[in-house]
C-alpha positions in Angstrom: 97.0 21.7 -26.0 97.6 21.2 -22.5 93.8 22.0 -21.8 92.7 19.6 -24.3 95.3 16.8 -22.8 94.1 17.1 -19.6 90.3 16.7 -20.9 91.6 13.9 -22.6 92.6 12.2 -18.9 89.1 13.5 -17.5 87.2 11.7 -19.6 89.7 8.5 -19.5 88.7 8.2 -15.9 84.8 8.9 -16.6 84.8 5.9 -19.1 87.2 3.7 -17.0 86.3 4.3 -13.6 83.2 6.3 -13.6 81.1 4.0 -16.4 81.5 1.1 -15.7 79.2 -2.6 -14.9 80.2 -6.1 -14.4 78.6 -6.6 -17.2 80.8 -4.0 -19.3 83.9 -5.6 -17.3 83.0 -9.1 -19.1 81.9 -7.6 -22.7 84.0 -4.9 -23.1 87.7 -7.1 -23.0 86.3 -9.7 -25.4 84.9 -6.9 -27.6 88.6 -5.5 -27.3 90.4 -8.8 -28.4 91.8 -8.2 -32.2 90.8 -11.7 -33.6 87.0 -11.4 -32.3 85.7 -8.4 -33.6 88.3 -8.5 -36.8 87.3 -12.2 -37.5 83.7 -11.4 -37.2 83.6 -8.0 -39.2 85.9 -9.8 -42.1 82.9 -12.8 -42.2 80.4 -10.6 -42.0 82.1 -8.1 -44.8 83.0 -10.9 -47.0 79.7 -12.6 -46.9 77.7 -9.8 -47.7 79.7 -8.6 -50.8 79.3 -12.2 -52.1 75.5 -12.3 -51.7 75.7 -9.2 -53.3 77.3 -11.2 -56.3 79.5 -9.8 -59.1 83.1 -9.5 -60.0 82.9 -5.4 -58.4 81.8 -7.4 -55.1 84.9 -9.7 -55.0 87.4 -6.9 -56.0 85.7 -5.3 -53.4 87.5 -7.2 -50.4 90.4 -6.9 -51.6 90.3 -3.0 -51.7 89.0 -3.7 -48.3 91.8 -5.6 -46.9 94.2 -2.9 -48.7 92.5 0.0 -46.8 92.5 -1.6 -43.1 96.4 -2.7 -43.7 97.6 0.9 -45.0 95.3 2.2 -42.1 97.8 0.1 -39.9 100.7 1.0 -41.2 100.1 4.8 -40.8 98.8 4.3 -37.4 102.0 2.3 -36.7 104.0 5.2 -38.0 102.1 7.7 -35.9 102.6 6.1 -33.0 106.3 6.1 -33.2 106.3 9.7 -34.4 104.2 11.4 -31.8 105.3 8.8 -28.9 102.6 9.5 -26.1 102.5 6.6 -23.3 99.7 4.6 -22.5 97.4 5.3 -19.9 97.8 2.3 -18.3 101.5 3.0 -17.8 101.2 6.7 -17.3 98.0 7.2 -14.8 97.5 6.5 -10.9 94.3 4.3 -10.7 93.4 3.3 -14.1 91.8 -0.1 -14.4 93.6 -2.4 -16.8 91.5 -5.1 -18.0 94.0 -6.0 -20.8 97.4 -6.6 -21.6 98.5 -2.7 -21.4 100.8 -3.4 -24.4 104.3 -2.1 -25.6 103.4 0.3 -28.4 102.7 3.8 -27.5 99.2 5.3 -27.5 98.2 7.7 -30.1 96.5 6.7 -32.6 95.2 3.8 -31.4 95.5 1.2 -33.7 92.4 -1.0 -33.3 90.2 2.7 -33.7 92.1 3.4 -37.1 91.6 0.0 -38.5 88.4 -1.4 -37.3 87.2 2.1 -38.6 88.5 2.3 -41.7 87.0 -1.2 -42.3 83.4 0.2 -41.3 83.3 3.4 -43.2 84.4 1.8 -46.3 81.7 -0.7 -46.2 79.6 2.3 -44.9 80.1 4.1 -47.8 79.3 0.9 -50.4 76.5 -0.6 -48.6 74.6 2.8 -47.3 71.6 0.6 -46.0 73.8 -1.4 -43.0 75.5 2.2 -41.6 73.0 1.8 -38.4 75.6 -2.1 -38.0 78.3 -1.0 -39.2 79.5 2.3 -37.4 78.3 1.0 -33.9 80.5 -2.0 -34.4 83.4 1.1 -35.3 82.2 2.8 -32.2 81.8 0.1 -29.8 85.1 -1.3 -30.4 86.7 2.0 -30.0 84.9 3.0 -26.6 86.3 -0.9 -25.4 90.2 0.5 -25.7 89.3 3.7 -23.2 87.0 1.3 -21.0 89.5 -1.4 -20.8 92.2 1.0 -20.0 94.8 1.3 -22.7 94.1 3.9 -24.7 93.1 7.5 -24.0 90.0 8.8 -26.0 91.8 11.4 -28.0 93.8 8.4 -28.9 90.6 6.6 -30.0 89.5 9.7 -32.1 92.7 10.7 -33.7 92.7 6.5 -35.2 89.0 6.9 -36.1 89.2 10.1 -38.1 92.6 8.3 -39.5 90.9 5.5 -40.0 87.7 6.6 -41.9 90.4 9.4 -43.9 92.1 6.5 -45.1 88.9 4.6 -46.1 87.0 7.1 -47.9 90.3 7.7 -50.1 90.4 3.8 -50.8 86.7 4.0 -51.4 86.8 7.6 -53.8 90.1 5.6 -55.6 87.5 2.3 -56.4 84.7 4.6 -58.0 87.1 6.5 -60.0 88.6 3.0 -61.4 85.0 1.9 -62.1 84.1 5.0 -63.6 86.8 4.8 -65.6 86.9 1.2 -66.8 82.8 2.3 -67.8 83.9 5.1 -69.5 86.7 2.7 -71.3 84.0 0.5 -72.4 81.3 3.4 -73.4 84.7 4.7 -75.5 84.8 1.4 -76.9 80.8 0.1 -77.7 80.5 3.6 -79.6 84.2 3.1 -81.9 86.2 6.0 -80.0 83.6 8.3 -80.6 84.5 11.6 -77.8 80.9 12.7 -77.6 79.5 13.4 -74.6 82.3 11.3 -73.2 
């Protein structure tokens, strides 16, 4: 564990002092900011499941709002279980370009949810996965560049994150399968059949 930790601290500084622009300095704390990439992906999400039309589509947000706030809340808890202190308060030298924030560090939370939010649109719209996980993956990389999160930190919430999806996406296509069935059940007077 302790090898993996201190990994964990080389690579911090590769990302955060090693990689870096003045371009990335400028992109990489707006990218980080909660309201710009949530308020985006939630426009972007909610307009394409209305294109795509249908009563599915609508219900659709909702199960996606439901996955990124239960994502939250276990991240939350995680946090307070494991306890791990930001890098930005624990490391000589590391270049905070944000707030550093009160919360401890692993998972972070903006991984697990902007994640979770991708991968379950991921998994319903196939086609878009080349905008959607960048966007997951981008955002992520911001929290180790800006300087308040390590990147096991980042991967621990993005394996949370897309865990916690794909069970909110596998619950919706068991409902749907079901309601079908319901209605197959129904059209054909309770006959078991095949069904």
């Amino acid at each position: 564990m302790d090898a993996l930790l201190r990994l964990g601290t080389e690579l911090f500084y590769l990302i955060n002092t090693g990689l870096t622009s003045h371009s990335l300095d400028i992109f990489m704390p707006y990218v980080t900011q909660k309201f710009n990439f949530f308020g985006v992906s939630a426009l972007v999400a909610a307009a394409l499941m209305l294109i795509a039309g249908g009563k599915e589509e609508r219900w659709a947000i909702v199960i996606l709002i439901l996955a990124v706030f239960s994502a939250d809340f276990l991240a939350a808890g995680f946090k307070h279980l494991v306890g791990r202190i930001r890098p930005c308060h624990a490391l000589e030298g590391a270049r905070v370009l944000v707030g550093c924030g009160g919360s401890f560090s692993f998972p972070s939370g903006h991984a697990t949810n902007i994640t979770a939010a991708m991968v379950f649109l991921t998994a319903r719209y196939r086609r878009y996965a080349a905008i959607f996980l960048p966007v997951a993956f981008i955002i992520s990389y911001s929290r180790v560049y800006v300087g308040v999160h390590y990147p096991l930190d980042v991967a621990g919430g993005a394996l949370l994150g897309a865990a916690v999806a794909m069970a909110f996406y596998e619950a919706e296509k068991f409902a749907v399968r079901k309601r079908a069935l319901e209605r197959i059940r129904r059209y054909y007077g309770d006959r078991r059949g095949p069904f």
